[in-house]
C-alpha positions as CSV (number, residue, x, y, z in Angstrom):
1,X,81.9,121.4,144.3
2,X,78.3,121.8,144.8
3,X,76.2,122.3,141.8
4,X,75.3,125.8,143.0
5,X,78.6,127.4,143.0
6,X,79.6,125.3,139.9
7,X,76.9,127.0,138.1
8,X,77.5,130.9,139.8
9,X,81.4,130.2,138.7
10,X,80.7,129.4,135.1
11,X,78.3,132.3,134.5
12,X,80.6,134.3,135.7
13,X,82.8,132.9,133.4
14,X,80.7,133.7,130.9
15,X,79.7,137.1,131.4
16,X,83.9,137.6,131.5
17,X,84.2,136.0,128.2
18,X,80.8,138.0,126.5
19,X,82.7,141.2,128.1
20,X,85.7,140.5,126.0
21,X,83.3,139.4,123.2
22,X,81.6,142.7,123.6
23,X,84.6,145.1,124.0
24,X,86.7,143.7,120.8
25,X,83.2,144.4,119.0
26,X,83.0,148.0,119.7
27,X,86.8,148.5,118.7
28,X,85.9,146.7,115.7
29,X,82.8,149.5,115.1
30,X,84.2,152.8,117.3
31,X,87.7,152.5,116.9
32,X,88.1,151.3,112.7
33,X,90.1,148.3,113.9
34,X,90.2,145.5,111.8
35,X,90.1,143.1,114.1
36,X,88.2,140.2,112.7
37,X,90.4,137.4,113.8
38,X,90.1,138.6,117.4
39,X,86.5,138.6,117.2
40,X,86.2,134.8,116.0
41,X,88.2,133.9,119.1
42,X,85.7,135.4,121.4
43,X,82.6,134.2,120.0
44,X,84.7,130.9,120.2
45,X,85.3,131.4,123.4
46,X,81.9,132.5,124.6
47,X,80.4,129.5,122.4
48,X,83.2,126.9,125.0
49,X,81.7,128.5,127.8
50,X,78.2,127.9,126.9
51,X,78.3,124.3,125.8
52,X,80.4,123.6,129.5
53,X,77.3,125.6,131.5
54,X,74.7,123.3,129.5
55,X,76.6,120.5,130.6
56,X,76.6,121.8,134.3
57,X,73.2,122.3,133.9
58,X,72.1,119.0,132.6
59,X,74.8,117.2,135.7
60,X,72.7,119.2,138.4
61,X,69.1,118.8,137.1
62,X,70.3,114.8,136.6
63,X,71.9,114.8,140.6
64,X,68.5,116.7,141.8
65,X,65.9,114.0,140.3
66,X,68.4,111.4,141.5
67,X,69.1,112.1,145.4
């Protein structure tokens, strides 16, 4: 896979995962739900994501200075 749509599939991985992130927040805060536990997953989530786009990142930038 080139490193272009490696990179555009990831993010949107991401943005999935900080959606998730974001939605369990605001039942957490508008809804009352205790939902802590729920919470910790997506930050861990979104936290997996991020360290595998660096990673991606880091790969390309290496493959570009290195034709």
């Amino acid at each position: 896979m080139k490193c272009k749509e490696e990179l555009n599939n990831k993010m949107l991985k991401i943005a999935e995962e900080l959606s998730e992130l974001t939605s369990r927040i605001l039942q957490h805060v508008n809804k009352k739900k205790n939902n802590e536990e729920k919470i910790i997953e997506e930050i861990s989530d979104v936290e997996l994501r991020i360290s595998e786009l660096k990673k991606i990142i880091e790969k390309c930038a290496d493959n570009s200075s290195n034709p």
